[in-house]
C-alpha positions in Angstrom: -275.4 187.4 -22.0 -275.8 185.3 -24.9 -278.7 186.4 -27.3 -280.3 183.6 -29.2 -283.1 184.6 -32.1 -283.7 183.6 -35.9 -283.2 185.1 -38.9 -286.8 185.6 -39.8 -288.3 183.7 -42.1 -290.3 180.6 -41.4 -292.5 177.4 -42.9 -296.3 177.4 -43.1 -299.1 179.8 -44.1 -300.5 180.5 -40.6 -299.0 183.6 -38.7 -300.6 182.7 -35.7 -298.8 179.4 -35.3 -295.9 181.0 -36.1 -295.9 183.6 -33.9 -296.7 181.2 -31.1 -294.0 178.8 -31.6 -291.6 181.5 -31.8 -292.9 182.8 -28.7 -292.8 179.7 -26.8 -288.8 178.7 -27.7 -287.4 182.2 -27.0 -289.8 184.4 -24.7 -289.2 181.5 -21.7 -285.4 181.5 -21.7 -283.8 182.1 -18.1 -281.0 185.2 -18.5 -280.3 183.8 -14.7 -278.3 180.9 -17.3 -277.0 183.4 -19.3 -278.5 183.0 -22.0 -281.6 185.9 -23.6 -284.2 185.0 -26.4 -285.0 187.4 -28.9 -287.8 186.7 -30.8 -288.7 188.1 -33.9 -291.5 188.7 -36.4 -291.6 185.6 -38.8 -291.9 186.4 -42.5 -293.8 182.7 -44.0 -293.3 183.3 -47.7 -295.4 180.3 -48.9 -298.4 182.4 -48.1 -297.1 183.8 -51.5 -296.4 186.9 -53.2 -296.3 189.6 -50.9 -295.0 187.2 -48.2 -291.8 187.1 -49.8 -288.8 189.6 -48.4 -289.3 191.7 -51.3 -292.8 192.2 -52.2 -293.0 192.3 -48.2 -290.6 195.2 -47.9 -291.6 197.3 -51.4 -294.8 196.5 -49.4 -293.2 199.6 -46.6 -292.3 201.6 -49.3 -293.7 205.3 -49.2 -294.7 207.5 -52.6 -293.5 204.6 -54.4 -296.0 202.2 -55.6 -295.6 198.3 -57.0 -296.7 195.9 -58.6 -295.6 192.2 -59.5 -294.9 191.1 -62.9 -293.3 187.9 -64.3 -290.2 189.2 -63.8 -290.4 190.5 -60.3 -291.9 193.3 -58.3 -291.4 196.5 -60.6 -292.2 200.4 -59.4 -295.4 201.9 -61.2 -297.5 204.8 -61.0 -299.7 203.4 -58.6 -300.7 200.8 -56.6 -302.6 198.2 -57.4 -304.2 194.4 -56.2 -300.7 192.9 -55.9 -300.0 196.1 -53.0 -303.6 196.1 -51.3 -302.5 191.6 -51.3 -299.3 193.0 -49.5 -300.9 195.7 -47.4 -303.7 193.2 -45.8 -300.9 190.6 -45.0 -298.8 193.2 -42.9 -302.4 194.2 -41.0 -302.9 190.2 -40.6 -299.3 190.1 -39.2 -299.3 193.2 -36.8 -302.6 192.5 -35.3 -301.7 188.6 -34.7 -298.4 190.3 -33.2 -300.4 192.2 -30.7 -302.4 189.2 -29.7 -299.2 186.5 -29.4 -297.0 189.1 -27.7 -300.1 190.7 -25.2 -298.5 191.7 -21.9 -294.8 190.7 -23.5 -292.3 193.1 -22.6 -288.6 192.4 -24.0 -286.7 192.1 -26.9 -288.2 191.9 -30.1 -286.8 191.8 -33.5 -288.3 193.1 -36.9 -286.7 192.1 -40.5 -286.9 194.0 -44.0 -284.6 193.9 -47.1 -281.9 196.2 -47.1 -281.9 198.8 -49.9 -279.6 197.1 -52.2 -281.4 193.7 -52.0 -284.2 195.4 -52.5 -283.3 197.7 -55.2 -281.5 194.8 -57.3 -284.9 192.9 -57.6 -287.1 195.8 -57.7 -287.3 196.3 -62.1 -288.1 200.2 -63.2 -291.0 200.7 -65.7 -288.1 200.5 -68.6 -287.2 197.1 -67.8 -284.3 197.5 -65.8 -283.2 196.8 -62.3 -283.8 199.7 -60.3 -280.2 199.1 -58.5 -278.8 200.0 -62.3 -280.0 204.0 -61.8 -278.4 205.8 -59.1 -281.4 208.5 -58.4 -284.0 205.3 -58.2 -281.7 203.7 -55.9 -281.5 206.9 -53.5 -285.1 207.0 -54.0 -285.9 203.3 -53.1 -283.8 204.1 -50.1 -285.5 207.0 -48.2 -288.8 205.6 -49.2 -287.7 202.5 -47.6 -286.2 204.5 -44.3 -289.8 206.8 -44.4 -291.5 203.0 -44.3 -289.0 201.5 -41.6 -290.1 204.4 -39.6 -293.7 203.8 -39.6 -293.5 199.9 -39.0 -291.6 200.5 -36.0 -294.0 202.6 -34.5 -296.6 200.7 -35.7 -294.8 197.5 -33.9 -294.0 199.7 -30.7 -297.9 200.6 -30.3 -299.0 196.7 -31.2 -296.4 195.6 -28.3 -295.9 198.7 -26.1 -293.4 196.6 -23.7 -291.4 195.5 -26.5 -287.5 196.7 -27.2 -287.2 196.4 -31.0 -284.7 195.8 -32.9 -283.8 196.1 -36.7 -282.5 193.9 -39.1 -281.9 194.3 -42.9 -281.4 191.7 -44.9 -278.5 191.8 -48.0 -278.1 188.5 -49.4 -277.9 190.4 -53.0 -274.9 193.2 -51.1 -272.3 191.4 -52.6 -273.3 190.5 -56.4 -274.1 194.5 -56.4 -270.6 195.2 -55.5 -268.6 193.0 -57.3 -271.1 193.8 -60.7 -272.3 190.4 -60.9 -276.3 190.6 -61.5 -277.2 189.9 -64.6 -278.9 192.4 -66.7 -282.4 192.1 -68.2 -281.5 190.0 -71.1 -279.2 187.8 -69.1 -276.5 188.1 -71.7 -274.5 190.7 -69.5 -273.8 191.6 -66.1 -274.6 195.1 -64.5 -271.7 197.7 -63.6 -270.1 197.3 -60.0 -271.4 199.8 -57.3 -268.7 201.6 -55.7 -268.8 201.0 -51.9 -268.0 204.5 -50.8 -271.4 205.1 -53.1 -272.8 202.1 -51.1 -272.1 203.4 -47.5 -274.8 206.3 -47.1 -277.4 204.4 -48.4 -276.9 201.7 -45.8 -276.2 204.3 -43.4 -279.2 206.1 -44.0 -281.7 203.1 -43.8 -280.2 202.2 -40.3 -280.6 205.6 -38.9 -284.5 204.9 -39.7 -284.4 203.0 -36.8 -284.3 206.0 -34.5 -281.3 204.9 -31.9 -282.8 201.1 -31.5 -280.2 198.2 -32.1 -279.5 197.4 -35.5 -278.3 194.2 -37.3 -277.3 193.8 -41.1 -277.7 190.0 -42.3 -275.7 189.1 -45.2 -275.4 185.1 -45.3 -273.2 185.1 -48.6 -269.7 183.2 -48.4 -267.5 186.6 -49.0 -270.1 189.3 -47.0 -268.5 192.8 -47.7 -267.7 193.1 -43.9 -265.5 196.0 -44.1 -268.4 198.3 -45.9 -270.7 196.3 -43.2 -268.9 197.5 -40.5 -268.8 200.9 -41.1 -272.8 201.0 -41.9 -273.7 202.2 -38.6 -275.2 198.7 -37.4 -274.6 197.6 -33.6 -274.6 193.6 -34.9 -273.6 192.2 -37.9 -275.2 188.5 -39.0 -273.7 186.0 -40.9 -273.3 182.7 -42.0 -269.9 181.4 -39.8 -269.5 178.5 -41.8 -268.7 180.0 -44.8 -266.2 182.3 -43.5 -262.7 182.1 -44.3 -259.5 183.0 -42.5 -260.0 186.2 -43.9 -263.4 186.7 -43.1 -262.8 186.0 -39.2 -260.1 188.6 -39.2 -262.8 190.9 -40.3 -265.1 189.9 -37.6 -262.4 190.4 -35.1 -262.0 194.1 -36.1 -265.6 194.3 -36.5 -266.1 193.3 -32.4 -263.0 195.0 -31.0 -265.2 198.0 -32.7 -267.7 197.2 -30.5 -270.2 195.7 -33.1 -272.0 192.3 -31.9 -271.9 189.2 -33.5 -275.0 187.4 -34.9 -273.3 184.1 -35.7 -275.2 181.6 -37.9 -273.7 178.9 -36.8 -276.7 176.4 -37.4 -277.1 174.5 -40.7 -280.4 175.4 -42.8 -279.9 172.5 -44.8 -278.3 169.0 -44.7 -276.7 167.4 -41.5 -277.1 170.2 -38.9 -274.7 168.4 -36.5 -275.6 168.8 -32.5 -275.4 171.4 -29.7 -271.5 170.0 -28.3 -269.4 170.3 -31.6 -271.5 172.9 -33.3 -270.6 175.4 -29.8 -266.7 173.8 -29.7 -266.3 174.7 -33.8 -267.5 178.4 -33.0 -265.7 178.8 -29.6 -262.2 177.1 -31.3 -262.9 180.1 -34.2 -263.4 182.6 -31.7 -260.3 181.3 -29.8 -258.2 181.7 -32.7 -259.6 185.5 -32.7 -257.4 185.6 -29.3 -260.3 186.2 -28.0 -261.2 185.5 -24.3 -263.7 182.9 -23.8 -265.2 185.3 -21.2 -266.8 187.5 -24.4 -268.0 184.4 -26.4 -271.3 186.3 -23.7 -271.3 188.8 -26.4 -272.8 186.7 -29.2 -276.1 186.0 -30.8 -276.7 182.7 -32.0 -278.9 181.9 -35.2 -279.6 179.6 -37.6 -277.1 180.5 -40.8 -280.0 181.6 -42.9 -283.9 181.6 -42.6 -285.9 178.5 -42.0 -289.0 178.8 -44.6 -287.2 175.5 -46.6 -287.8 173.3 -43.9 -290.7 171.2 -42.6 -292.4 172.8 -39.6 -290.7 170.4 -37.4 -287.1 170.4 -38.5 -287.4 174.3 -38.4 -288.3 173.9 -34.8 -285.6 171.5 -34.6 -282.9 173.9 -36.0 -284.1 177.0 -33.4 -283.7 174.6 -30.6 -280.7 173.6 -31.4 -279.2 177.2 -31.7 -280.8 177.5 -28.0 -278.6 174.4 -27.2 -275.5 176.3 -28.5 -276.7 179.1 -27.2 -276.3 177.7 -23.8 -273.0 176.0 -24.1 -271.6 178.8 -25.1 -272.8 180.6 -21.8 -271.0 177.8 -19.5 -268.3 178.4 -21.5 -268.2 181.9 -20.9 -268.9 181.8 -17.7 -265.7 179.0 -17.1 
């Protein structure tokens, strides 16, 4: 069965609208073609701060409070407008959830920023990034599992026939491994974190999820997929344009492991191409895997990153057209 959902993120202000659309693409697709929609909770950052991935997801946090400054989101002593802003957004989303999804029973996805993305933007009082003090960064993280927790059942109650799923967002994963973030000043870059430190905190924000499917999105051109693999997540997302030689190798050891592919195979930006040579590209890639055509059933198909830079329209577009490929891929399969 091929899965076909977003990555999360979407144009507009209205959540209602949102919901709706996403509902109508992927709740009506026929698994008698072999093809499942999994639709997700949209994230519409242009509603503004708070509506962003990371004031969104320090928005979960437990015990620890934030508030946003012209730098960023930075930890205080307590909470403030900028959380009870972030607080009523999440209500507004939850309860319009409810509504859209009444009756819906299925697959649903949820999205939050993983605990490094989240820790490098997140600034401590001093001025730093929190990502730069070990303890804060273990601290971020079980807050961030203790918030993960409580969204999930707070999701489950909204939509009682929903099967959710978890995905955590590192687009930052990479520049905290390979010490590339720049430090407050911008004159300097931050020390490297050491993947074997990296591993338990990614281990320990999945197993927040309680036993429900997992994915880890990292839409970067080198995604750390050997550290990704072992993280505990049943499907790893990313951007299948941008992987090399090397990369596919990696995802080839990551399925034979028995982790699912999430494979962004639809442009966010410029030419997007169409539904025949978009599915033909991936399929040739997954060919030169030596793997059967058969399992090309195994895949998700997504948009390569989220869609909140396009026009209402073209993002509709874009998911469409990853239910096109989607669908090709399922003939193929079933060859």
């Amino acid at each position: 069965m091929v899965d076909v959902s977003g990555i999360g993120s979407w144009p507009g202000t209205e959540v209602r609208e949102a919901l709706t659309v996403v509902r109508d693409l992927l709740v009506p697709l026929d698994a008698a073609d072999g093809v499942r929609g999994l639709p997700y909770l949209p994230e519409l950052p242009a509603r503004g701060p708070g509506a962003d991935l990371i004031g969104r997801t320090a928005g979960l946090l437990v015990d620890l409070a934030v508030d946003l400054q012209p730098a960023g989101w930075r930890l205080v002593d307590r909470p403030g407008r900028d959380a009870a802003r972030t607080a009523a957004l999440w209500r507004e989303d939850l309860d319009t959830l409810a509504e859209v999804f009444d009756g819906y029973a299925g697959p649903l996805k949820v999205t939050v920023a993983g605990p490094y993305t989240l820790a490098a933007s997140l600034w401590l009082p001093r001025g730093d990034r929190c990502v730069i003090d070990p303890g804060a960064v273990r601290d971020v993280a079980e807050s961030l599992g203790e918030g993960i927790r409580g969204l999930l059942q707070t999701v489950a109650r909204a939509v009682p026939g929903a099967a959710l799923t978890l995905q955590v967002d590192e687009p930052s994963l990479p520049a905290v491994l390979s010490g590339a973030l720049p430090t407050a000043s911008g004159y300097g870059r931050l020390p490297a974190v050491d993947p074997v430190d990296a591993l338990p905190v990614l281990t320990g924000v999945l197993a927040a999820a309680g036993g429900r499917p997992t994915v880890i999105h990292c839409c970067a051109a080198y995604p750390p997929l050997p550290l990704l693999r072992r993280s505990g997540a049943s499907a790893l997302s990313v951007d299948t344009s941008l992987l090399t030689p090397r990369g596919w190798e990696g995802i080839a050891v990551a399925v034979e492991d028995g982790l699912r592919l999430a494979a962004g195979c639809v442009p966010t930006s410029g030419e997007a191409g169409d539904g025949p040579s978009l599915a033909a590209s991936l399929a040739r890639s997954w060919s030169d895997l030596g793997m059967p055509s058969a399992r090309l059933a195994e895949l998700t198909v997504t948009p390569s990153c989220g869609l909140a830079g396009l026009s209402p329209a073209l993002a509709v577009a874009r998911q469409r057209l990853a239910i096109d490929v989607a669908r090709r891929l399922a003939d193929r399969a079933q060859a």
